[in-house]
PLY file of the C-alpha trace (Angstrom):
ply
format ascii 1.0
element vertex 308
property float x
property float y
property float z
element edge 307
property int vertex1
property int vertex2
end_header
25.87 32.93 -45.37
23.15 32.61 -42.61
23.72 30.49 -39.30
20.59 28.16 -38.69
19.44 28.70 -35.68
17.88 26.01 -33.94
15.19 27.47 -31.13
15.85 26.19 -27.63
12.69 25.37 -25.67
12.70 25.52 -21.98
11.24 22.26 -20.99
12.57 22.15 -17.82
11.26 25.68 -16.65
7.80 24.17 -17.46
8.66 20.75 -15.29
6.43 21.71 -12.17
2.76 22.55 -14.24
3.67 18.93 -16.02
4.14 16.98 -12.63
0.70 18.94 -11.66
-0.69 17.77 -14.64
1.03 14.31 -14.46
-0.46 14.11 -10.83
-3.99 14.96 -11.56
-4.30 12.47 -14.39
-3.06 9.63 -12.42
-5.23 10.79 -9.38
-8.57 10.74 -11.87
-7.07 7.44 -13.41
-6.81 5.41 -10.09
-10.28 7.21 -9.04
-11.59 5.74 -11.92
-10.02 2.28 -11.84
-11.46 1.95 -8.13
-15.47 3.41 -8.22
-16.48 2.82 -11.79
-13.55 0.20 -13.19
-13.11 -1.05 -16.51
-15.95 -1.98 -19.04
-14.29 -5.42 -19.60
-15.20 -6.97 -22.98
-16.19 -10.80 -24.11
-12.46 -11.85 -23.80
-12.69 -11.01 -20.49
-16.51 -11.70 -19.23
-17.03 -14.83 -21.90
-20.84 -13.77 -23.60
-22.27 -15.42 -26.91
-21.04 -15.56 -30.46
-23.65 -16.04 -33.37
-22.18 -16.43 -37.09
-24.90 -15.10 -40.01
-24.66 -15.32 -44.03
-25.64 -12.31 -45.90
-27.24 -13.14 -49.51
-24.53 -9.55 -50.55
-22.33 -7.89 -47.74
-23.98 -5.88 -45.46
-23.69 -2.75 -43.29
-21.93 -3.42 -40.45
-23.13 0.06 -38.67
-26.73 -1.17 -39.32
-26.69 -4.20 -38.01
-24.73 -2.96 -34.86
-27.98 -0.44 -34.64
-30.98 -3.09 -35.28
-28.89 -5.33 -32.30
-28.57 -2.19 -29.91
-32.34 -1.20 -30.78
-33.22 -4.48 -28.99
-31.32 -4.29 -26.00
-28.74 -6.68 -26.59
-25.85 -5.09 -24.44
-22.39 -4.40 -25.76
-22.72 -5.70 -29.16
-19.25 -6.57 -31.31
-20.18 -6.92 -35.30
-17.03 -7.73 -37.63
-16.63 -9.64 -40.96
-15.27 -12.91 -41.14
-13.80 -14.71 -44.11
-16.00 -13.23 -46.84
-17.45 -10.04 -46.29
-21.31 -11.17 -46.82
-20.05 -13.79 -43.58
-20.69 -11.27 -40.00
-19.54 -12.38 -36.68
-21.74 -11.09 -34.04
-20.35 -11.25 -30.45
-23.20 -10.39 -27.52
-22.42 -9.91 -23.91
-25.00 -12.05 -22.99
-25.59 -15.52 -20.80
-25.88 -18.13 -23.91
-29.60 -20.08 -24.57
-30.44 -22.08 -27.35
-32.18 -19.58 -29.08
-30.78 -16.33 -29.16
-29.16 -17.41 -32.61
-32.39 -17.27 -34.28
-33.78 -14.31 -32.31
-31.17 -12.61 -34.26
-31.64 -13.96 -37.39
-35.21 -12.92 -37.00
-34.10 -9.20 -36.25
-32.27 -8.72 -39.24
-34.54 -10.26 -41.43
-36.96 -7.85 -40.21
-34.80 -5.25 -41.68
-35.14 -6.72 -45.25
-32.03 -9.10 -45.66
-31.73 -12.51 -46.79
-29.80 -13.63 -43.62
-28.72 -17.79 -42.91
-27.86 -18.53 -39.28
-24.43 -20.56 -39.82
-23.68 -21.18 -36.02
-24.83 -19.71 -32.24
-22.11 -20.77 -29.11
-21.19 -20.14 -26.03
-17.71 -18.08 -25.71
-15.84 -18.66 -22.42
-14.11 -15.69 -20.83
-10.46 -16.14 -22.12
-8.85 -14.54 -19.66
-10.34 -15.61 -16.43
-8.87 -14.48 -12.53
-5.89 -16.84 -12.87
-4.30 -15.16 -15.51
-5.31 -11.48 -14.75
-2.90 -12.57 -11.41
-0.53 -13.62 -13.65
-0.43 -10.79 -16.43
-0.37 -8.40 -13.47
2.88 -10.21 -11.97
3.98 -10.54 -15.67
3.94 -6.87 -15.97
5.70 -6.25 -12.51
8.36 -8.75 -13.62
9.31 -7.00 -16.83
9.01 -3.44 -14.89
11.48 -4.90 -12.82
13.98 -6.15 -15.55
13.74 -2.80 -17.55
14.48 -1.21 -13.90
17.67 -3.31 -14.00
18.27 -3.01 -17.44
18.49 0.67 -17.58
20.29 1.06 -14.25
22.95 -1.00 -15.59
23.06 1.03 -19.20
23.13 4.08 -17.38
22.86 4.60 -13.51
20.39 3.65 -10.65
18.75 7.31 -10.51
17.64 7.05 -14.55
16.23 3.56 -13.52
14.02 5.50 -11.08
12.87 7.78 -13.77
12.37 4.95 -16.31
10.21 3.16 -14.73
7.81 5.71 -12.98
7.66 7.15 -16.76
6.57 3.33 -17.50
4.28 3.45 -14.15
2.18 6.60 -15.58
1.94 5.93 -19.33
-0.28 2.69 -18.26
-1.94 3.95 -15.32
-3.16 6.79 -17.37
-4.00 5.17 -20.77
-5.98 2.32 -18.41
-7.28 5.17 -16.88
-8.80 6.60 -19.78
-10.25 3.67 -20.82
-12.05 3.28 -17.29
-13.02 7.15 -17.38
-14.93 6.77 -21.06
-15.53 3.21 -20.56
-14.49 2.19 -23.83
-14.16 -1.26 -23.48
-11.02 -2.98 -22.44
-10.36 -6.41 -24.49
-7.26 -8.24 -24.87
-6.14 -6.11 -28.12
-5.83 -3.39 -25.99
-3.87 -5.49 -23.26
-1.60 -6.25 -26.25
-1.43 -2.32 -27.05
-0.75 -1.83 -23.36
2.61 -3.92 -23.89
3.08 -2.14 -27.04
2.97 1.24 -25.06
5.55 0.23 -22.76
8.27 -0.82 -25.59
7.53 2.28 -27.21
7.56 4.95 -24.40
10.73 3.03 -22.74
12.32 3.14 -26.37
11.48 6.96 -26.25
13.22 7.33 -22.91
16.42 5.53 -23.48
16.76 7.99 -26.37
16.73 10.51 -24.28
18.73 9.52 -21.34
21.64 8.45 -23.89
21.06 12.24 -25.13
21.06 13.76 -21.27
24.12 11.67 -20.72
26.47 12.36 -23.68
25.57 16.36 -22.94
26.17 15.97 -19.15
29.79 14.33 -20.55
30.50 16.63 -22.96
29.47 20.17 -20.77
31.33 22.62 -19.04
28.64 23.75 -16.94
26.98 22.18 -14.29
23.47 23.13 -14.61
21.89 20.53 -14.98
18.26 22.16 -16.05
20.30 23.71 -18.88
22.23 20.61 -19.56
18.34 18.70 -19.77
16.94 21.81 -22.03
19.90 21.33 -24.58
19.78 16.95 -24.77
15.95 16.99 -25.08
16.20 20.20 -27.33
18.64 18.12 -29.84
15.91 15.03 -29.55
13.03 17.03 -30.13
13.56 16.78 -34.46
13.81 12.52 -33.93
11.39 12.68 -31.58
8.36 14.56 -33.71
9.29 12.93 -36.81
9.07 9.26 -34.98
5.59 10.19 -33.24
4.44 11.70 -35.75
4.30 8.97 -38.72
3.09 6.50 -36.06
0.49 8.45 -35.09
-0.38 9.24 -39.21
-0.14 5.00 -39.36
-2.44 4.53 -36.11
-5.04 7.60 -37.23
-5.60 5.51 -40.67
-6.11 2.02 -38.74
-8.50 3.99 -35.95
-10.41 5.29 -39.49
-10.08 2.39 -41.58
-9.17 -0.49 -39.74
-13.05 -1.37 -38.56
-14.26 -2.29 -35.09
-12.01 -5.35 -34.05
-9.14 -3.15 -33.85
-10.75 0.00 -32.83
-9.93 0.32 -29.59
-6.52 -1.25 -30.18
-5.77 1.67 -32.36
-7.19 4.07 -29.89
-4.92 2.44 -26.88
-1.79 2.73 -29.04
-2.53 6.30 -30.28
-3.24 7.52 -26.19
0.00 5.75 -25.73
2.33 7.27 -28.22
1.06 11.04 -26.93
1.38 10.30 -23.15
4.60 8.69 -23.92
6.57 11.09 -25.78
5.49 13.78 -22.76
6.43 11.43 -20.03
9.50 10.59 -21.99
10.17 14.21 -21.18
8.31 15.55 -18.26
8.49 12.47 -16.02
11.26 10.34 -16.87
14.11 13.27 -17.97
12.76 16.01 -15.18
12.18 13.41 -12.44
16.45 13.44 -12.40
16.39 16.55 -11.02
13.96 15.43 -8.38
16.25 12.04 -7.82
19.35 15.35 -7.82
21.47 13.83 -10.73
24.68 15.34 -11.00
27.84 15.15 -12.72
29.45 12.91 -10.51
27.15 10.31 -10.38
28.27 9.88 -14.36
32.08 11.15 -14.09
34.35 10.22 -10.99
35.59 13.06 -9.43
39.21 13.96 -11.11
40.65 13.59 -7.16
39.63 10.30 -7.06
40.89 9.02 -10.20
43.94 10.95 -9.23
44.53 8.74 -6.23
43.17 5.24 -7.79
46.17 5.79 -10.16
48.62 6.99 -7.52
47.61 3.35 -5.55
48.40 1.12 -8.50
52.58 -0.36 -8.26
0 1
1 2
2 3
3 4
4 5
5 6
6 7
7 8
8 9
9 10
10 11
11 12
12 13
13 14
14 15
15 16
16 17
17 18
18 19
19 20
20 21
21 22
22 23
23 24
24 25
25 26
26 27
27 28
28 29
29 30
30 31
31 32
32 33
33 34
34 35
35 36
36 37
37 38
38 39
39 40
40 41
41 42
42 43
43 44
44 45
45 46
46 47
47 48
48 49
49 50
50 51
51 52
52 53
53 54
54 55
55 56
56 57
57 58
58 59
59 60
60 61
61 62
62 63
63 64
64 65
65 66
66 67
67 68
68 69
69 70
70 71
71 72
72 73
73 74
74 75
75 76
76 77
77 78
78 79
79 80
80 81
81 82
82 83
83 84
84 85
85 86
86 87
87 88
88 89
89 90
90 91
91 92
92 93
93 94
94 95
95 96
96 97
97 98
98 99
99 100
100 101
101 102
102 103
103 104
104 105
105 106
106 107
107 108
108 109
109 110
110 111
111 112
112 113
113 114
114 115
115 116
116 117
117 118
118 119
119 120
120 121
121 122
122 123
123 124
124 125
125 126
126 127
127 128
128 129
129 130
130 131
131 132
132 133
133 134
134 135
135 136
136 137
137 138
138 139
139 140
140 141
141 142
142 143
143 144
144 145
145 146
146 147
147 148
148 149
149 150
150 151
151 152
152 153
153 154
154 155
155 156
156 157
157 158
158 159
159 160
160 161
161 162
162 163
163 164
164 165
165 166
166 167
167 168
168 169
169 170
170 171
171 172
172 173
173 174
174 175
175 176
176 177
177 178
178 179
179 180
180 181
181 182
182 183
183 184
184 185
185 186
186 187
187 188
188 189
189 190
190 191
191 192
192 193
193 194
194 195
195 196
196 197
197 198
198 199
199 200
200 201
201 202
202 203
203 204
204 205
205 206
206 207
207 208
208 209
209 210
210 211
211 212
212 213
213 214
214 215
215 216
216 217
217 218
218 219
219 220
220 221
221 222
222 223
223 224
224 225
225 226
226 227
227 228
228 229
229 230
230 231
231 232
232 233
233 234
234 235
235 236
236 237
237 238
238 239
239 240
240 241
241 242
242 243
243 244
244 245
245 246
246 247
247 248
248 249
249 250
250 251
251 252
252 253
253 254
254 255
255 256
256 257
257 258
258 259
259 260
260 261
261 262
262 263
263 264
264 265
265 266
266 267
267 268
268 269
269 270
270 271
271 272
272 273
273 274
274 275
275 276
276 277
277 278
278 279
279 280
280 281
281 282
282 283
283 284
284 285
285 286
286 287
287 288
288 289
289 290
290 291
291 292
292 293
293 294
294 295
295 296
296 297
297 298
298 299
299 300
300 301
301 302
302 303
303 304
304 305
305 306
306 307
């Protein structure tokens, strides 16, 4: 009867190319973020929305084009309600007639086409709350810091959240690189990214820490190898369905959660090798060791010799 053999990977061997890598995307992210920024979208900037009727559903690609083709900037087409009903959002200062200046367009292309309304859209998320989002974020950084310090130890915390730190700054960095633009479904797949990747790293801390328990040796790159080693099955399986799930919204889902899709999808990958190559090998950095999980036998030795 044959022994399976499962393969042991040496992640740990490989830790110093990943914090190379690690550091260069995070150096082209902030570069990014700082000369040539995000392309913020309506939610952000505020624009103009203009609601058509289609006499039978139209081609949402074509009417994006005929918009484009006449310099309207940063065009957003999606159905709404019934899918001969488009919703047309234009990054654009409002005036009174840019509802029938479309109308006119794409009735030029053929298409019985009813204006149903033309507004103004107000940026929904103006300076006030970008302060407070960004001290949101820093307040539940600092509670998962806690939380994890206290589930494990202080020196995982560490690891946690610069694991956290990167999977954002590189997935906004991305985002700023391409300038694809950054709306608040993406802020909500930021948030999304974070529960995920720290739900990937407790896994494997809880994995590091059982092996470190259970060892007789005390290396701890070998220890690492062997925890992440016996994650590695959950790990693919998990990414790998969400990723199948996201791929099939990014194809199918349309344009109003395109870029939600593609935030979630940059997530999951950065996540799973931060999960790995930042938060498990920055413990060797921080020098975890056996002690800082098992009291020394000496000192248990003398805590019970103490007690009456």
């Amino acid at each position: 009867m044959k022994t399976l053999v499962i393969r042991q990977i040496d992640f740990m061997g490989k830790r110093r190319i990943a914090f190379v890598l690690s550091g260069l995307l995070i150096l082209l992210s902030i570069a990014s973020l700082l000369f040539q920024q995000l392309n913020l979208g309506l939610d952000f900037t505020g624009g103009t929305l203009v609601e058509v009727r289609y006499g039978v559903a139209p081609s949402l690609d074509a009417v994006r084009q005929t918009l484009e083709a006449a310099e309207f900037r940063d065009v957003s087409v999606q159905t709404f309600g019934a899918s001969n009903e488009v919703l047309i959002r234009l990054q654009q200062a409002f005036d009174a007639e840019v509802g029938d200046r479309v109308v006119e367009l794409l009735r030029a292309e053929g298409d019985a086409v009813e204006l149903v309304r033309a507004e103004f859209v107000g940026a929904q998320v103006g300076e006030q709350l970008r302060d407070q989002s960004g001290l949101g974020l820093l307040v539940a950084l600092g509670i998962v810091m806690l939380y994890v310090a206290f589930r494990f130890q202080y020196k995982f915390a560490i690891g946690a959240l610069l694991a956290l730190m990167h999977d954002v700054i590189v997935v906004v960095g991305v985002f700023s690189l391409f300038q694809l633009e950054f709306d608040l479904t993406v802020l909500a797949a930021l948030l999304a990214v974070i529960g995920y990747s720290l739900n990937d790293t407790i896994v494997v801390y809880d994995r590091i820490r059982e092996t470190i328990r259970t060892s007789r040796i005390d290396d701890m790159p070998a220890i690492f190898n062997e925890a992440i080693n016996l994650t590695l099955a959950r790990t693919l399986a998990t990414s790998g369905t969400t990723l199948l799930v996201l791929l099939a919204l990014l194809v199918l889902g349309g344009d109003m959660i395109h870029y939600f899709s593609i935030a979630l999808i940059l997530g999951i990958v950065i996540g799973t090798f931060s999960s790995i190559y930042v938060a498990a090998a920055l413990l060797l950095v921080v020098k975890l060791e056996r002690k800082d999980l098992i009291p020394p036998k000496k000192e248990a030795d003398e805590e019970e010799e103490e007690l009456p």
